[in-house]
KOLBAGU-897502 format. One line per 10 residues: for each residue x, y, z of N, C-alpha, C. Coordinates in pm, 1 decimal. Atoms other than C-alpha are relative to their C-alpha. Layout:
<sites>
X,Y,Z,X,Y,Z,X,Y,Z  ...
</sites>
This chain:
<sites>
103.7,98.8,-19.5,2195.1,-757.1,445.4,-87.7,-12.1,-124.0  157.6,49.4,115.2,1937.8,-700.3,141.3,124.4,-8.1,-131.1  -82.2,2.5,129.9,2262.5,-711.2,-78.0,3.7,-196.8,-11.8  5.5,158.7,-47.7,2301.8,-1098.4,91.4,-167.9,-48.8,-83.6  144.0,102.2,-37.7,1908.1,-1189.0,53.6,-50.7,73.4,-157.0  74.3,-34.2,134.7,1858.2,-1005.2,-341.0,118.0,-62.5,-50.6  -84.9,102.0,58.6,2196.8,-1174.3,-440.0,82.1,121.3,-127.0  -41.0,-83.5,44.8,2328.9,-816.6,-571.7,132.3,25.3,-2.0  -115.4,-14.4,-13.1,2686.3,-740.4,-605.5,-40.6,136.7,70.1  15.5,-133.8,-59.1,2772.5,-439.5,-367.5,29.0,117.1,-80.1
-9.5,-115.1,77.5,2867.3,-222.5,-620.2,-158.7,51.0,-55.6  98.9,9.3,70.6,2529.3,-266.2,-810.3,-61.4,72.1,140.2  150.4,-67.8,-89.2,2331.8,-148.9,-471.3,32.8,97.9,36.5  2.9,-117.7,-59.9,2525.5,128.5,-377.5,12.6,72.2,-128.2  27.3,-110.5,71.9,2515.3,269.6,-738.8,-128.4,29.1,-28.6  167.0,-49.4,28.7,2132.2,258.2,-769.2,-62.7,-36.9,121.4  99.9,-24.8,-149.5,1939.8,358.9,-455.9,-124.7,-71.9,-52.0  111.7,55.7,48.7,1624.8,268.1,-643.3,-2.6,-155.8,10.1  -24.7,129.3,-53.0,1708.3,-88.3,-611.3,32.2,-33.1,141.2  -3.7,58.8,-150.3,1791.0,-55.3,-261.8,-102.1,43.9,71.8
144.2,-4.2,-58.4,1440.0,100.8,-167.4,-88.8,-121.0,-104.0  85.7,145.1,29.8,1290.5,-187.1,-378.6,1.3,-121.6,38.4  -13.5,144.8,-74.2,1461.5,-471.2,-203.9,-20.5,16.0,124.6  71.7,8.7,-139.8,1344.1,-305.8,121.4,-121.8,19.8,-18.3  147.9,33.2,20.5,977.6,-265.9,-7.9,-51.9,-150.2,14.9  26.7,161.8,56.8,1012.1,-658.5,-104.5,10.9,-36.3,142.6  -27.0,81.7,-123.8,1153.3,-738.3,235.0,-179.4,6.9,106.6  100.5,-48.1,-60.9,877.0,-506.1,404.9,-112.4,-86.5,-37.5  115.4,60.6,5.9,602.9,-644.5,207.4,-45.1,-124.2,58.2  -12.9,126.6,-49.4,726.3,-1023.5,263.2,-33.2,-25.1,128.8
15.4,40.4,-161.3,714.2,-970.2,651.4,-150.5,5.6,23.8  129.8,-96.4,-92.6,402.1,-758.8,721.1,-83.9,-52.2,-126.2  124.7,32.2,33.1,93.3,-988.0,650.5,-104.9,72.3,34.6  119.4,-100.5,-126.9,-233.4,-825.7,746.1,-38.9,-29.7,126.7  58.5,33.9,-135.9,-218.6,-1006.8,1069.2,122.1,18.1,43.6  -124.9,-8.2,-66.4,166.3,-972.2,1136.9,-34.6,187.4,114.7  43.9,-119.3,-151.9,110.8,-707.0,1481.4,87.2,94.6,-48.3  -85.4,-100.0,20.8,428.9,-533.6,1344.6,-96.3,146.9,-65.5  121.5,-20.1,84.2,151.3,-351.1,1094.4,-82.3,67.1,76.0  138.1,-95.1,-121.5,-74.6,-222.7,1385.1,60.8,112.2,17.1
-52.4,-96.8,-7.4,127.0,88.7,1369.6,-184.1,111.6,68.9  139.7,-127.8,-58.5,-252.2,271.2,1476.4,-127.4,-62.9,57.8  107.8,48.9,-68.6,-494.1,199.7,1737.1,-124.5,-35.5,-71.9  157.9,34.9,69.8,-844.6,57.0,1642.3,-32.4,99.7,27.6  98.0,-136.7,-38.8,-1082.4,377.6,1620.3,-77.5,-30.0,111.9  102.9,-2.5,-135.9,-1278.0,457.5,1933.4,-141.2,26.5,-56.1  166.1,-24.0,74.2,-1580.5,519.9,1705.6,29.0,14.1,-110.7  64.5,-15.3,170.7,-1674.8,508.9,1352.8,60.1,153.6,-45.9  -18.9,-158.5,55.3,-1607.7,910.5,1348.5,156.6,10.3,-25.2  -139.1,12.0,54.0,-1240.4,862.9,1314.4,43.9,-64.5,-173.8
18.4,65.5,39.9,-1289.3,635.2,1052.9,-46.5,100.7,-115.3  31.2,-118.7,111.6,-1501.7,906.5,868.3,79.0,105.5,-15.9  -73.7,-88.8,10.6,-1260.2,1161.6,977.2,87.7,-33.7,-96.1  -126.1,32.8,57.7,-976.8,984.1,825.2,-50.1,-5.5,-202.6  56.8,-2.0,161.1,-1197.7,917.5,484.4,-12.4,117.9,-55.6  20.2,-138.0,37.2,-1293.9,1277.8,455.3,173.1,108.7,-28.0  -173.2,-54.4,28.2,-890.8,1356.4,456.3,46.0,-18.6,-146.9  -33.6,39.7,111.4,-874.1,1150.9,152.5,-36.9,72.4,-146.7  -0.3,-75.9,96.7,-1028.4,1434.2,-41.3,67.6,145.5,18.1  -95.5,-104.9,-111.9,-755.9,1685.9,133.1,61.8,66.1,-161.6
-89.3,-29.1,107.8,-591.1,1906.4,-193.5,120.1,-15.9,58.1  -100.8,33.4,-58.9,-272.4,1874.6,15.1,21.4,-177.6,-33.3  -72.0,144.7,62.0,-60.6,1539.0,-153.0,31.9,-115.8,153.1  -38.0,30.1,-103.5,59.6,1481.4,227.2,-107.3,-76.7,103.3  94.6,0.9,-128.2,-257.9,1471.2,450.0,-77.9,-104.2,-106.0  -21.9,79.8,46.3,-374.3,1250.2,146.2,71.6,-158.5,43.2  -120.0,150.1,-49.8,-122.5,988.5,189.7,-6.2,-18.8,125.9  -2.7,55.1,-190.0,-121.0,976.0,562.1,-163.8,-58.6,14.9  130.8,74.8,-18.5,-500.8,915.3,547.1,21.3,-109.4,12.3  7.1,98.4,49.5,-462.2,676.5,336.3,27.6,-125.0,68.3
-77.3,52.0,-40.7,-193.3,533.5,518.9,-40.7,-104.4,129.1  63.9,5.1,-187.3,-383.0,523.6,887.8,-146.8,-93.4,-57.4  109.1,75.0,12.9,-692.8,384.6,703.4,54.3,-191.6,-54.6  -55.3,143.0,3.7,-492.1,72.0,568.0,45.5,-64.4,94.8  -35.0,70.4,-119.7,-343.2,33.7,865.7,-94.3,-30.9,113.6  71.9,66.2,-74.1,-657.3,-8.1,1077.6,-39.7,-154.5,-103.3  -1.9,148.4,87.4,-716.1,-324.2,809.5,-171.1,38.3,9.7  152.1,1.7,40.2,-1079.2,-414.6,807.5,-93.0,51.8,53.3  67.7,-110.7,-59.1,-1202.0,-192.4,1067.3,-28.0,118.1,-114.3  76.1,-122.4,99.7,-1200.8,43.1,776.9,-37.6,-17.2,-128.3
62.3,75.6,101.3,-1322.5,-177.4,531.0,-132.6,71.8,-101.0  101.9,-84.1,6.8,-1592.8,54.0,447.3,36.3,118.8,-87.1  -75.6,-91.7,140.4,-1318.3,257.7,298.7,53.3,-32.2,-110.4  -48.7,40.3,82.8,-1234.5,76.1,54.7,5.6,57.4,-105.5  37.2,-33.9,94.2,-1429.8,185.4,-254.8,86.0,170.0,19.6  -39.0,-157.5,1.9,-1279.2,531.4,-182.6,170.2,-0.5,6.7  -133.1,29.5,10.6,-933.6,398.4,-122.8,45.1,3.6,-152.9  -19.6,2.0,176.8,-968.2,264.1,-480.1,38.3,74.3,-81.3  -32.7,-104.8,74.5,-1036.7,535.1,-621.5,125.7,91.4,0.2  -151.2,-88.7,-40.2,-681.5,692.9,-541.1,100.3,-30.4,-71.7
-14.3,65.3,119.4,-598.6,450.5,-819.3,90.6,129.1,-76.3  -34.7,-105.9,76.7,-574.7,780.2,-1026.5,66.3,140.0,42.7  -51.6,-94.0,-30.1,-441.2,1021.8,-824.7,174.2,42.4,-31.1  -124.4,-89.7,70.4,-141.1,1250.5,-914.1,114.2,-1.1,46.5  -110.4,93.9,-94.4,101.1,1132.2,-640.1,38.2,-103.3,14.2  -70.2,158.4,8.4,295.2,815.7,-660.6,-15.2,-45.2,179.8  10.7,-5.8,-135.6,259.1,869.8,-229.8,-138.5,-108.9,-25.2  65.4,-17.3,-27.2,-61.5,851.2,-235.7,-68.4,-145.8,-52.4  38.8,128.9,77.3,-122.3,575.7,-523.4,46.3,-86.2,43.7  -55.7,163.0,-37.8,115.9,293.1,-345.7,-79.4,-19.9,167.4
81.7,65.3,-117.2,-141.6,275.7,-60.5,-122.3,-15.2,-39.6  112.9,80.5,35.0,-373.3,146.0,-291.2,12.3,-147.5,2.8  -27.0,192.2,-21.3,-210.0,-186.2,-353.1,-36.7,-61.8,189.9  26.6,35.5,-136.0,-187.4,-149.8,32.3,-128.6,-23.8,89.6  157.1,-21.6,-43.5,-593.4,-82.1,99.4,-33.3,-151.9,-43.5  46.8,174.0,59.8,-630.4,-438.1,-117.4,18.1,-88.9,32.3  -79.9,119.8,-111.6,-390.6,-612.1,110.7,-85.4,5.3,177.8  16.2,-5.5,-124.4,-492.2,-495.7,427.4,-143.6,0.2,22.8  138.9,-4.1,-38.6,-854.7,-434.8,399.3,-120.0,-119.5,-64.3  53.3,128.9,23.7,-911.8,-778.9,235.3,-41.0,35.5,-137.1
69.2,-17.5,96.3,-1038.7,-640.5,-90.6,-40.6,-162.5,-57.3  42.6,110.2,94.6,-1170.7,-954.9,-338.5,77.6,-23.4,-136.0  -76.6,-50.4,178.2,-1034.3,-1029.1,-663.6,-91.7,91.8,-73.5  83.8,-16.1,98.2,-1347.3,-922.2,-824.5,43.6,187.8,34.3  -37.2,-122.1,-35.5,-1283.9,-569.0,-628.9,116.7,50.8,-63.1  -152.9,-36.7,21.9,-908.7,-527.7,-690.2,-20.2,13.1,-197.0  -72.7,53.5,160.1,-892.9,-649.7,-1061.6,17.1,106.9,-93.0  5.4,-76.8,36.5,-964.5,-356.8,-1234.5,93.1,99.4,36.7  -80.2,-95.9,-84.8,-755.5,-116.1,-1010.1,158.7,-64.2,-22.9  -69.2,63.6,-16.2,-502.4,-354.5,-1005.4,51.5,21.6,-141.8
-47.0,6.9,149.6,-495.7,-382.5,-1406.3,78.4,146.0,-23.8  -43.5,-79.0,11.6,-426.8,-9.7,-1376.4,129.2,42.4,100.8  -143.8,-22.4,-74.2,-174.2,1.8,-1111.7,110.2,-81.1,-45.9  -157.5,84.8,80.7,43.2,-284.7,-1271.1,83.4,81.0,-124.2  -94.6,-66.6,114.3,94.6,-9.9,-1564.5,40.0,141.8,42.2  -4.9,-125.5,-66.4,149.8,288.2,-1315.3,97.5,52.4,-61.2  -145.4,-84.5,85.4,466.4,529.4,-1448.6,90.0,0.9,132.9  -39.0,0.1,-73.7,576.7,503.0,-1107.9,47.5,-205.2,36.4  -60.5,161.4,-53.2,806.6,134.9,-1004.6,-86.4,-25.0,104.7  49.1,42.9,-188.9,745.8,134.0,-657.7,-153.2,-44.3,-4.5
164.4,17.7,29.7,386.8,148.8,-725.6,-39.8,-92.9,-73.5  -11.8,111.6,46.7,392.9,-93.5,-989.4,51.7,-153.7,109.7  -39.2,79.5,-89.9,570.5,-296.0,-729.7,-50.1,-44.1,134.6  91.0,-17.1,-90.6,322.8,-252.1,-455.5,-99.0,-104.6,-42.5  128.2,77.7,55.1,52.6,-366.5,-719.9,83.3,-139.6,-29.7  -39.1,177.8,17.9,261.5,-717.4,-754.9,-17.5,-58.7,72.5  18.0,68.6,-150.0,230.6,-786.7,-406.7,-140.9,20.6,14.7  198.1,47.7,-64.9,-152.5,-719.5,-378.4,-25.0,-110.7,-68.1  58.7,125.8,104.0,-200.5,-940.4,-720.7,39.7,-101.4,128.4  -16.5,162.8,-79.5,-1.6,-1213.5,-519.7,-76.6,-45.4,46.4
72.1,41.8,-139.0,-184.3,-1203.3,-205.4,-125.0,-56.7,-28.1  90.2,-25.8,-3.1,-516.0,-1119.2,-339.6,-18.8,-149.5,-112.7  -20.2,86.5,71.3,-454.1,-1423.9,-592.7,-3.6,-122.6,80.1  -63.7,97.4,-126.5,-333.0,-1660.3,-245.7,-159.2,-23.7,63.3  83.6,12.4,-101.3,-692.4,-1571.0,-87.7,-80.7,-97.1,0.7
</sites>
C-alpha cells in the first residue's frame, strides 16, 4: 500500500526501512488533523493536576517517561495549551523520541507562527530525519493557519 501511494518500486522499500517508516509518518501525519477523533488517543484531564502532572514528567532524566509525557500532553491538544512553552523547549533535548513531539506540540496545541518559528528554524536542521520530517509538517500546517 505506501509502496502504491509514494510511487516506490518494491525493491527500493524493502531495502530501506527508513523510507518505509517515513512514508508511514507522511501517511500518519496527512490523516490525523488536530480535530481528526482518531488522535484522541487520551481522555481530557479530570483537573488541571494531570495536566501539571504530565508537565512535571517532562523534566523526568529517564528519555522514556519524557517522551510519553510529551506524547499524552500533545495529545490532549489545547487542553494543554499551557504546555506549550515547555514543550518547546524539548527543541534541544538529546533524544530524537522526545524532540519529534515538538513539531507535534505546534500541531496539536495550535502554537502561532510567531511561537513555532524559531523552534521550528531549529528542528528543520535536526541530525535526526524523522524529526526533520515532523518539523515539515508543523511548518505546513502552522503556515495553512
Amino acid at each position: 500500500m505506501i509502496q502504491s501511494l509514494w510511487g516506490c518500486s518494491d525493491g527500493y522499500m524493502k531495502s530501506n526501512s527508513r523510507s518505509r517508516v517515513f512514508a508511514a509518518t507522511l501517511l500518519v501525519l496527512q490523516r490525523c488533523s488536530p480535530k481528526d477523533p482518531e488522535m484522541d488517543h487520551h481522555p481530557l484531564p479530570q483537573s488541571s493536576g494531570e495536566v501539571d502532572q504530565l508537565a512535571e514528567q517532562l523534566r523526568s532524566d529517564d528519555n522514556f517517561v519524557r517522551a510519553e509525557a510529551a506524547r499524552q500532553l500533545c495529545n490532549m491538544g489545547v487542553v494543554a495549551r499551557r504546555t506549550l512553552p515547555r514543550l518547546l523547549a524539548l527543541a534541544g533535548d538529546p533524544w530524537y523520541q522526545v524532540r519529534i513531539q515538538v513539531p507535534r506540540a505546534i500541531i496539536h496545541l495550535r502554537a502561532t507562527a510567531g511561537e513555532a518559528a524559531v523552534v521550528l528554524a531549529q528542528l528543520l536542521k535536526d541530525p535526526d530525519e524523522t524529526v526533520r520530517l515532523y518539523a515539515q509538517e508543523a511548518q505546513r500546517v502552522v503556515s495553512g493557519r
